[in-house]
C-alpha positions as CSV (number, residue, x, y, z in Angstrom):
1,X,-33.3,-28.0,25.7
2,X,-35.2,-28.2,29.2
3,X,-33.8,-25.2,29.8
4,X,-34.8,-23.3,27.0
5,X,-38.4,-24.9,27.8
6,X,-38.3,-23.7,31.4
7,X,-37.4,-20.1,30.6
8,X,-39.9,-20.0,27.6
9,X,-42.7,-21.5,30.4
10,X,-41.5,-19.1,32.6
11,X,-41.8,-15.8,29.7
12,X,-45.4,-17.4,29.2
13,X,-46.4,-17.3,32.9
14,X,-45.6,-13.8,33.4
15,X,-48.1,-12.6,30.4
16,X,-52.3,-12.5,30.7
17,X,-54.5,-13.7,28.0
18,X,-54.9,-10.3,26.5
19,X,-50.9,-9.6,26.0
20,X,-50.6,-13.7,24.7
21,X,-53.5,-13.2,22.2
22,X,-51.6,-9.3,20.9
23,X,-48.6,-11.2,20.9
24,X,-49.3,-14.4,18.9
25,X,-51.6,-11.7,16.3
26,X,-48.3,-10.0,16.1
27,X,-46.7,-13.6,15.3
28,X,-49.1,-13.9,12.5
29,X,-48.7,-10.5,10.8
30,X,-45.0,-11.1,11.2
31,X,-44.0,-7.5,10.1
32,X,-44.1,-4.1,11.5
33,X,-46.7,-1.5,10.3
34,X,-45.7,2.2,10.6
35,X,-49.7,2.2,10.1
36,X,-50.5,5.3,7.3
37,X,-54.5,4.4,6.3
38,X,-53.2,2.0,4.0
39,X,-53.7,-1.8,4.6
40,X,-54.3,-3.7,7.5
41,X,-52.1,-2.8,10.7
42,X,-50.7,-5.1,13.8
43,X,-51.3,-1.5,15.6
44,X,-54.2,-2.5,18.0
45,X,-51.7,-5.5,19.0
46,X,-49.0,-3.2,19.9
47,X,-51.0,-0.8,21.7
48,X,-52.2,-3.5,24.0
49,X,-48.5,-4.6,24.3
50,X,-47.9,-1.0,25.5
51,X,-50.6,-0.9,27.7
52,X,-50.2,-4.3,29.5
53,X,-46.6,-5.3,28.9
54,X,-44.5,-4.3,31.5
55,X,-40.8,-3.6,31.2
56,X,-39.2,-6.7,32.4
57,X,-41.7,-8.7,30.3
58,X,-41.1,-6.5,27.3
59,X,-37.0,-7.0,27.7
60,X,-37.5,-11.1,28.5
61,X,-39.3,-11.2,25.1
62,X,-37.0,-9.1,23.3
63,X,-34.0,-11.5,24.3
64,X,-36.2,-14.9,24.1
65,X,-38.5,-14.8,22.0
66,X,-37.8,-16.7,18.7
67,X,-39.6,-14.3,16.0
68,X,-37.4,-11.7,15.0
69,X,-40.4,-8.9,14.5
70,X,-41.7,-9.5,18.2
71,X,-38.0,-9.2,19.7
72,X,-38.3,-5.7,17.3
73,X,-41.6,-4.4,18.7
74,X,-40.2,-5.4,22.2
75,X,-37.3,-3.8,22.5
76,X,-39.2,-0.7,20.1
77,X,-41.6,-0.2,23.3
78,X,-38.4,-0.3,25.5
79,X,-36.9,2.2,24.0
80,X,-40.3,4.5,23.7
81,X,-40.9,4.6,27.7
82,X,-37.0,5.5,28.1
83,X,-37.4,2.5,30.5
84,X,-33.7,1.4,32.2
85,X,-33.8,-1.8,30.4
86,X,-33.3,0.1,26.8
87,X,-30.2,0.8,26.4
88,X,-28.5,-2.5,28.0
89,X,-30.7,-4.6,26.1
90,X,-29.3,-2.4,22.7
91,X,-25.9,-3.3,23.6
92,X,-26.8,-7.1,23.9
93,X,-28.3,-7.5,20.7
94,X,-25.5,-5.7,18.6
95,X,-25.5,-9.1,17.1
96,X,-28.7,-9.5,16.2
97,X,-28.7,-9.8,12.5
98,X,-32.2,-11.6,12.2
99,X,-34.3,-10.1,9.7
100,X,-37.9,-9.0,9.5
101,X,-40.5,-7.0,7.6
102,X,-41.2,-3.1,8.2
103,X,-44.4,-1.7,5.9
104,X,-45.2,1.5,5.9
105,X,-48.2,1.6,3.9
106,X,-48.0,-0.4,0.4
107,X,-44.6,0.2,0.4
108,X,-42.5,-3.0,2.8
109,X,-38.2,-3.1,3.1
110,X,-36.3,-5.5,5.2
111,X,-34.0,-5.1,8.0
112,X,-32.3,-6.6,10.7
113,X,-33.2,-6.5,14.2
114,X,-29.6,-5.1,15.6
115,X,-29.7,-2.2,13.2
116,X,-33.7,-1.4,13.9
117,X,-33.1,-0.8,18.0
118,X,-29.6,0.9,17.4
119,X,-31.7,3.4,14.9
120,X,-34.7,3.5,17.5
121,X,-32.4,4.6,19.6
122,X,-30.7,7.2,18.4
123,X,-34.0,8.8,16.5
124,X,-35.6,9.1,20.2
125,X,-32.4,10.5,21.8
126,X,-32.0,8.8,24.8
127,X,-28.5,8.0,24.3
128,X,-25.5,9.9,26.9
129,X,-22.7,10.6,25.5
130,X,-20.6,8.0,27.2
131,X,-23.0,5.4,25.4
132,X,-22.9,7.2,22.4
133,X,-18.8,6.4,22.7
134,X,-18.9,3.3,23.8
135,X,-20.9,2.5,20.6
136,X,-18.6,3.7,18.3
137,X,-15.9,1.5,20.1
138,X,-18.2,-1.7,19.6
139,X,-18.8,-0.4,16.0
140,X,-15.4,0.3,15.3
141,X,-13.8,-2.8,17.1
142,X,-15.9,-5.5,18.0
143,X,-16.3,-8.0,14.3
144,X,-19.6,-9.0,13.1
145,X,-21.3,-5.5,13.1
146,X,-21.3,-4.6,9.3
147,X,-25.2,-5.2,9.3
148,X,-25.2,-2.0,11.7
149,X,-25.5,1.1,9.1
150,X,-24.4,3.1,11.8
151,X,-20.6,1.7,11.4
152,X,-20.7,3.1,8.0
153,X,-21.8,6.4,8.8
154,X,-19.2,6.6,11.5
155,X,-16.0,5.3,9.0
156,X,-17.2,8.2,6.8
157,X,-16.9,11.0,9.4
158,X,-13.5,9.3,10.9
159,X,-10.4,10.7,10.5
160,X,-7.7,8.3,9.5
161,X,-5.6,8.2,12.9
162,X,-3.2,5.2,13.0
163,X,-5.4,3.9,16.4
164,X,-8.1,3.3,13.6
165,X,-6.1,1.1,10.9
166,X,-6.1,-2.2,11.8
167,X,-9.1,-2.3,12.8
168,X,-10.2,-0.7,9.6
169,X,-8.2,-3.5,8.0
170,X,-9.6,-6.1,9.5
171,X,-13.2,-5.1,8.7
172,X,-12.0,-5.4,4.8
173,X,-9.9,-8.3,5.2
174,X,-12.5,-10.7,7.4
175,X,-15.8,-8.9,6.3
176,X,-15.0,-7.7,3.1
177,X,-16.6,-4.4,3.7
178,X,-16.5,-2.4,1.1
179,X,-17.0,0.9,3.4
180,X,-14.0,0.3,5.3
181,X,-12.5,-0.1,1.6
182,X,-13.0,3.5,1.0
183,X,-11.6,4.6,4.6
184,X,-8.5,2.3,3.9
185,X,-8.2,4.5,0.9
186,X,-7.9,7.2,3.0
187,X,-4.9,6.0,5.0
188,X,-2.8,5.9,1.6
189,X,-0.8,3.2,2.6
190,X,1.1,1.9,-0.4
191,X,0.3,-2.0,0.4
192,X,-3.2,-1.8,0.6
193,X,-3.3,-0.4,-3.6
194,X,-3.8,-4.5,-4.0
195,X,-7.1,-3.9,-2.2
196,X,-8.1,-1.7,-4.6
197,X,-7.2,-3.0,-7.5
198,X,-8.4,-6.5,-7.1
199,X,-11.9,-4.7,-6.4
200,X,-11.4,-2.4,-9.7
201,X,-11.0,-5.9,-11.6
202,X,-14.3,-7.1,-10.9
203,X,-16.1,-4.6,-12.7
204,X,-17.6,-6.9,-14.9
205,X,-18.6,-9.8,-13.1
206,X,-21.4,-10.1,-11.0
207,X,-21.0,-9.0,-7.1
208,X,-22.1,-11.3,-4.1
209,X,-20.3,-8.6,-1.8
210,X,-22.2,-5.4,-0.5
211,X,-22.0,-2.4,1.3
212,X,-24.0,0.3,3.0
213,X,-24.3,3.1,1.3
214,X,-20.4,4.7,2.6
215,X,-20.7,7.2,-0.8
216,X,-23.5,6.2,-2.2
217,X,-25.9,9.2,-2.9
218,X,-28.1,7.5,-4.6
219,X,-31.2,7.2,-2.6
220,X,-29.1,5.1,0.0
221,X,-28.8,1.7,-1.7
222,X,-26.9,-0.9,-1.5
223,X,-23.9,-0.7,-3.7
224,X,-21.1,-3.2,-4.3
225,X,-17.2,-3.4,-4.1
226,X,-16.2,-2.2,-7.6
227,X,-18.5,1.0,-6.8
228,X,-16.9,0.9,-3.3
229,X,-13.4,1.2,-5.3
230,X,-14.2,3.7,-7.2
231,X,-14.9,5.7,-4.4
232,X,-12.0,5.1,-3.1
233,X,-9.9,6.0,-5.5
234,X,-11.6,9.2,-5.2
235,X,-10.1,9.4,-2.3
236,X,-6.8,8.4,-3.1
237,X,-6.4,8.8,-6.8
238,X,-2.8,7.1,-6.9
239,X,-1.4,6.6,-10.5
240,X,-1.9,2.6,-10.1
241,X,-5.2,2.7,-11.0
242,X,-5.4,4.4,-14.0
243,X,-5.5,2.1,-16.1
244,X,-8.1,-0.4,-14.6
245,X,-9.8,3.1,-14.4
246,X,-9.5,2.9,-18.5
247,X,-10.8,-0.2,-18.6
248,X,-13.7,0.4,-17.1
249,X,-14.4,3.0,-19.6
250,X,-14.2,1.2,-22.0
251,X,-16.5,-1.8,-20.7
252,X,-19.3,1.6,-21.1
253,X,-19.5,0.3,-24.8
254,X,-19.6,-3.5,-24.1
255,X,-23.1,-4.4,-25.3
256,X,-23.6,-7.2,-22.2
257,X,-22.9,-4.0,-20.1
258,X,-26.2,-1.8,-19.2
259,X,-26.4,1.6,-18.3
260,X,-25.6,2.3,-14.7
261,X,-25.7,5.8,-13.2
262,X,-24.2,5.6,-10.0
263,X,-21.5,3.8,-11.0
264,X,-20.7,6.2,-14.0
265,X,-20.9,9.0,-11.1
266,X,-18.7,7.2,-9.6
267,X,-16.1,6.5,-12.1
268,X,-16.4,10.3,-12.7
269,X,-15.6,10.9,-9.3
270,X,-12.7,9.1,-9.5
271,X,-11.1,10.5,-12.4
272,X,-11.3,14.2,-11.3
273,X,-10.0,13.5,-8.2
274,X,-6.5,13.0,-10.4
275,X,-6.9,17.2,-10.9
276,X,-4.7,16.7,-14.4
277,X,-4.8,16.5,-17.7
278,X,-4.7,12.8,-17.8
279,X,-8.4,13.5,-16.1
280,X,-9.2,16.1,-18.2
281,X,-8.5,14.3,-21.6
282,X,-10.3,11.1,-19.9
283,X,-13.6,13.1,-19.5
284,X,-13.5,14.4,-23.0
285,X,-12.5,11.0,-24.7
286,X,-15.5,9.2,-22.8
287,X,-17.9,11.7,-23.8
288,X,-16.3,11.6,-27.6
289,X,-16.6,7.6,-27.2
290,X,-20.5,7.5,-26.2
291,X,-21.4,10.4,-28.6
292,X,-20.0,7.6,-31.3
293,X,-22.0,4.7,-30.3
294,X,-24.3,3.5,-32.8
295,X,-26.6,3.0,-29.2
296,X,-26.5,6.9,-28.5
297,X,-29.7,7.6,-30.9
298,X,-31.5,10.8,-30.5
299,X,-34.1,11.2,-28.0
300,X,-36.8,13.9,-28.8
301,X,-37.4,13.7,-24.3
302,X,-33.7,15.4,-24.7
303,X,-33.8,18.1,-27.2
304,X,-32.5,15.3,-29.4
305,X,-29.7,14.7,-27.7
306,X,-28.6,10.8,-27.7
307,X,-30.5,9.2,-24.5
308,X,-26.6,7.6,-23.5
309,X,-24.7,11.6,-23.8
310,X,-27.6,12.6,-21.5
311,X,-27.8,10.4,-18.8
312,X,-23.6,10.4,-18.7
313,X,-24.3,14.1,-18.5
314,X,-26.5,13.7,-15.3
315,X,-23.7,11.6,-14.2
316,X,-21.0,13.4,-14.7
317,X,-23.3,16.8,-13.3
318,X,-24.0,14.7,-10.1
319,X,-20.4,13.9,-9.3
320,X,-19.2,17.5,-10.2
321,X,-22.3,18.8,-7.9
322,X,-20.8,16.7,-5.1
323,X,-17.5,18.4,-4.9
324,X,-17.2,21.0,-7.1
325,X,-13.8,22.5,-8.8
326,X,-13.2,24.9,-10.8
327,X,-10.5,22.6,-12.5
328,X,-13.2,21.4,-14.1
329,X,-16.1,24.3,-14.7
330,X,-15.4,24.5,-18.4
331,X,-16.2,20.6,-19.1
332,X,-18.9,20.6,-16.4
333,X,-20.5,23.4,-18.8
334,X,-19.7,21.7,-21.8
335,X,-21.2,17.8,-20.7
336,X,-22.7,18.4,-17.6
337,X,-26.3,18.1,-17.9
338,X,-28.6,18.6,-14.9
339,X,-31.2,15.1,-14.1
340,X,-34.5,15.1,-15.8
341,X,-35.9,13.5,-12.6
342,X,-34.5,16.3,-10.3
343,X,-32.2,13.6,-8.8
């Protein structure tokens, strides 16, 4: 504990009044305004902290101070001189999963304080590409770095060499990461179907486990590990999961289950990526199913077409949209309806 004191005395000492006073208004707001005319804005605070701060006391408050949003705004000035303290200071805080309020405008989201400077970062391009490699290596192979989007994006665009697998695994098996899920898929390794299925299963209980959006196109949420094995078995549509693939079908009906479009354009993904007739006939008979729900009333919005045939339309349009195949042109023009949102 003296120690702590000592180095937080000494992180005091080297600031004047003015940077203190921007510092502890920046405490107060606790968030970061990407200012627009709307609200109030800490952006007079960090313009003194960019005019006053100098690098080493901008990098001694990005790794010591204790507010998440100041060690942000820190290492976010960092990063906008280019100065030589930037990227090092990146690397160290891989593990910073401390959260903290962005606003831009009216409109606030959350994020963590690793993921913010590894985005900074990258939109500023100031990263070689030795760096840029030796990121993906932390990404891929150091554990504890799911809360960095960035490893999502990069399991995505990897191909699935055997150097890659266990790590892969591991990021599944410790993390339960549903991304790495999907690129597991992608290995088609006979023992990890169990993966798979035990995800499929869950489909109608509630999920405490998340992912970055891997396949998500759907404004980049969130979505969790039953969505995450559909798209998997997009990606590896082996005959094992067929009939979990049923069941979920079928749950479509289940009054305690609401509408959910990405996860019906997901489960549509996942059929046609069987290319049969097994997938073929499953289209039809879910289509036939919701048509004959009592739920499926007309709605004038739609030509007075039922409100559920629609929006399983739009689903089954967006997944087609995504990777289209002529396999499946004449159901796409018989179901596929295009979003009335323009999604």
């Amino acid at each position: 504990m003296a120690v702590l004191l000592l180095g937080l005395n000494n992180l005091v000492a080297q600031e004047t009044d003015v940077v203190k006073a921007a510092i502890d208004s920046i405490r107060k707001c606790n968030y970061l305004d990407y200012y627009d005319g709307w609200g109030p804005t800490f952006d007079p605070y960090y313009h003194i902290l960019e005019k006053h701060a100098d690098d080493q006391l901008l990098s001694n408050l990005a790794r010591q101070h204790s507010i998440p949003v100041i060690r942000a705004v820190a290492g976010k000035l960092l990063i906008e001189r280019n100065s030589k303290f930037a990227i090092p200071l990146v690397f160290d805080m891989l593990h910073d999963k401390s959260m903290f309020l962005i606003c831009y405008g009216d409109q606030c989201e959350n994020d963590n304080v690793a993921n913010f400077l590894v985005n900074e970062l990258f939109e500023k391009r100031l990263i070689n590409e030795q760096d840029s490699l030796r990121l993906n290596d932390s990404l891929l192979y150091s554990p504890g770095l799911r809360h960095i989007k960035m490893r999502a994006q990069l399991m995505k665009n990897l191909f699935p060499d055997n150097q890659f697998y266990e790590s892969v695994k591991r990021m599944y098996v410790e993390e339960h990461d549903g991304d790495a899920l999907i690129m597991l898929a992608r290995f088609g390794r006979e023992e990890d179907t169990v993966y798979v299925l035990e995800n499929l299963r869950k489909y109608f209980f509630p999920q405490e486990e998340w992912s970055w959006a891997y396949g998500c196109y759907y404004h980049h949420h969130k979505i969790n590990l039953t969505d995450c094995a559909l798209l998997a078995v997009a990606e590896w549509p082996h005959e094992c999961f067929k009939p979990l693939l049923t069941e979920i079908r079928n749950s479509f009906l289940d009054p305690k289950v609401s509408y959910d479009m990405p996860r019906t354009r997901y489960f549509f993904s996942a059929v046609m990526a069987y290319r049969s007739t097994w997938a073929l006939d499953m289209i039809e008979q879910t289509f036939d199913m919701i048509r004959r729900d009592p739920k499926d009333e007309p709605y004038e919005f739609y030509g007075g077409e039922g409100w559920y045939s629609h929006h399983y339309g739009e689903s089954f349009d967006r997944a087609y949209q995504l990777d289209p195949d002529p396999y499946f042109d004449q159901l796409h023009e018989k179901y596929g309806r295009p979003s009335a949102m323009g999604w």
